[in-house]
N, C-alpha and C positions, 0 to 999 in steps of 0.2 A: 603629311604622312601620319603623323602622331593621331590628330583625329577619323582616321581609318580603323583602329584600335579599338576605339569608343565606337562609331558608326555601324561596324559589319555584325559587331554581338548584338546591338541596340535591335539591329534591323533582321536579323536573326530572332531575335526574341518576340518584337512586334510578328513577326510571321506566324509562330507557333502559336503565342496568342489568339491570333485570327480565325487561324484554325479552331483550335478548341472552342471558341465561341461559336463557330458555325458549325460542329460537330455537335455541340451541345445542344443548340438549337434543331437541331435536323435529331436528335437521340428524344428530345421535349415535342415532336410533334409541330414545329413548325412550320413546317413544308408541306403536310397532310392535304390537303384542299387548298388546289391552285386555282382549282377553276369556278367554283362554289362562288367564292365572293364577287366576278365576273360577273357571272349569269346574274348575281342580285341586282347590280347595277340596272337590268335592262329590264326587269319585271319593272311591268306599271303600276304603280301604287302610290298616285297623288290623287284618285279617290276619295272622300270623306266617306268613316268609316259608317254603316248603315247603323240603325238601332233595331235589333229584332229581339221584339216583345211578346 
C-alpha cells in the first residue's frame, strides 16, 4: 500500500510530461507533413544522375 504513495504522483507526473513533449512537438512543427515523406519513398530515383554540359 505504502508504494501506492510513490507510484500514482510518479505516474502522474510521467503523464503530464508526455504530454508537454508531444504539445511541444506538435506547437515545433512536427506533425506539418505526414504525407510528404511517403510519397518520397515511392519516387524513382536510383537513376545515375546525367551530366549536361
Amino acid at each position: 500500500m505504502e508504494a501506492l504513495f510513490l507510484l500514482i504522483p510518479l505516474s502522474v507526473a510521467m503523464v503530464f510530461a508526455a504530454l508537454w513533449i508531444f504539445f511541444r512537438a506538435s506547437d515545433d512543427g512536427q506533425f506539418d507533413d505526414l504525407v510528404g515523406p511517403a510519397l518520397r519513398v515511392l519516387q524513382d530515383d536510383d537513376l545515375p544522375p546525367t551530366d549536361h554540359k
